[in-house]
C-alpha positions, 0 to 999 in steps of 0.5 A, a space after each residue: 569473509 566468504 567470497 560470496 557475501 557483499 561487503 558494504 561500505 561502512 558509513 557514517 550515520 549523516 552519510 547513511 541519512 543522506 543516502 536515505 533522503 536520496 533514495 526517498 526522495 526519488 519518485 522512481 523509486 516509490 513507483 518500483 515498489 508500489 509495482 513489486 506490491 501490486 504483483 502480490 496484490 494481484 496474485 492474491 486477487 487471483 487466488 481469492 477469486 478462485 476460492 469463492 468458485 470453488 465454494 460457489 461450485 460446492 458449498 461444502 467447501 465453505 468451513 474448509 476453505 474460511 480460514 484460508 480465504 481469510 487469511 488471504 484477504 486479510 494479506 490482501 487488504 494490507 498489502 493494497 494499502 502499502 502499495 497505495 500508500 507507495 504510489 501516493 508517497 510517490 507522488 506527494 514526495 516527487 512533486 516536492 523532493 525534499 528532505 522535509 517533504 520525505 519526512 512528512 510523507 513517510 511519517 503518515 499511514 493515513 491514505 485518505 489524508 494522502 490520497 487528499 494531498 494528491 487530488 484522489 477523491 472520492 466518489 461516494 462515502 463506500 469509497 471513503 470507507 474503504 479507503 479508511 478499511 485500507 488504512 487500518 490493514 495497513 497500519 495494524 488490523 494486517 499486523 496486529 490482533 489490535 490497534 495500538 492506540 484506540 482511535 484506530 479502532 473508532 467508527 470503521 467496521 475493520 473487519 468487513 473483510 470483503 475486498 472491493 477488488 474494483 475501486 481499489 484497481 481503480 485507485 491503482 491505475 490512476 495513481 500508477 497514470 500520475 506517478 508515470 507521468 510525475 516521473 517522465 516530467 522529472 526526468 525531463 528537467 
């Protein structure tokens, strides 16, 4: 083997899954990627905004630069709902580390359901409808050109693109402040 590659150790599938439920189950861990996403999340944030200057400054760049900003927002909105759906997992797994509760948790994509569990309410039915945009970009309107089963298609206008920059960095920093906090009284015990 070249002296360049890592050789991992070979285990066993019940080492493998013990492993798995460790790491799962460590707040820390949740919270390291959420804030891995959050730079894409921002860096797309970024970029979009600076397309729509660019067209409100020349409107003649609106075909041109559609497709692009599109397809931006589309990465956008997905990859905001992973991020979100990290830092509630984070939260919902760390207050009850266990391998049930790993399970539960990673087996739902739904935020609003998560969101609920972690005491993130909404303010007004926009945010509902958001959350539920969120949720389908994460779970196939991002990935896919369409739902895999119906019920995701049901009742939610998927494909207003157009991102509320404001309550989803709302939502960042709060369940960021809970999951700070959850990790720092865990690491005190």
């Amino acid at each position: 083997m070249p002296k360049d590659r890592i050789s991992w150790p070979k285990l066993s599938s019940k080492q493998m899954k013990s492993r798995t439920i460790k790491a799962l189950s460590n707040p820390v861990h949740w919270l390291l990627k959420a804030q891995e996403l959050s730079i894409v999340v921002h860096q797309h944030e970024r970029t979009i905004k600076r397309i729509f200057t660019r067209v409100s400054k020349n409107p003649d760049l609106a075909i041109k630069e559609h497709i692009k900003s599109t397809a931006l927002m589309i990465a956008y909105l997905m990859t905001s709902a992973f991020m979100l759906e990290n830092l509630t997992k984070g939260i919902v797994i760390g207050t009850n580390p266990n391998e049930n509760t790993v399970k539960e948790s990673t087996n739902t994509h739904d935020l609003e359901a998560l969101f609920s569990q972690v005491g993130l309410v909404f303010i007004n039915d926009y945010e509902k409808q958001l959350c539920e945009r969120l949720t389908r970009f994460g779970t196939w309107a991002g990935r896919y050109p369409s739902p895999k089963l119906n019920k995701s298609a049901d009742n939610i206008d998927t494909f207003c693109l157009f991102p509320d920059f404001n309550i989803i960095r709302k939502w960042e920093k709060e369940l960021t402040r809970m999951l700070i906090e959850l990790t720092r009284s865990n690491s005190s015990l």
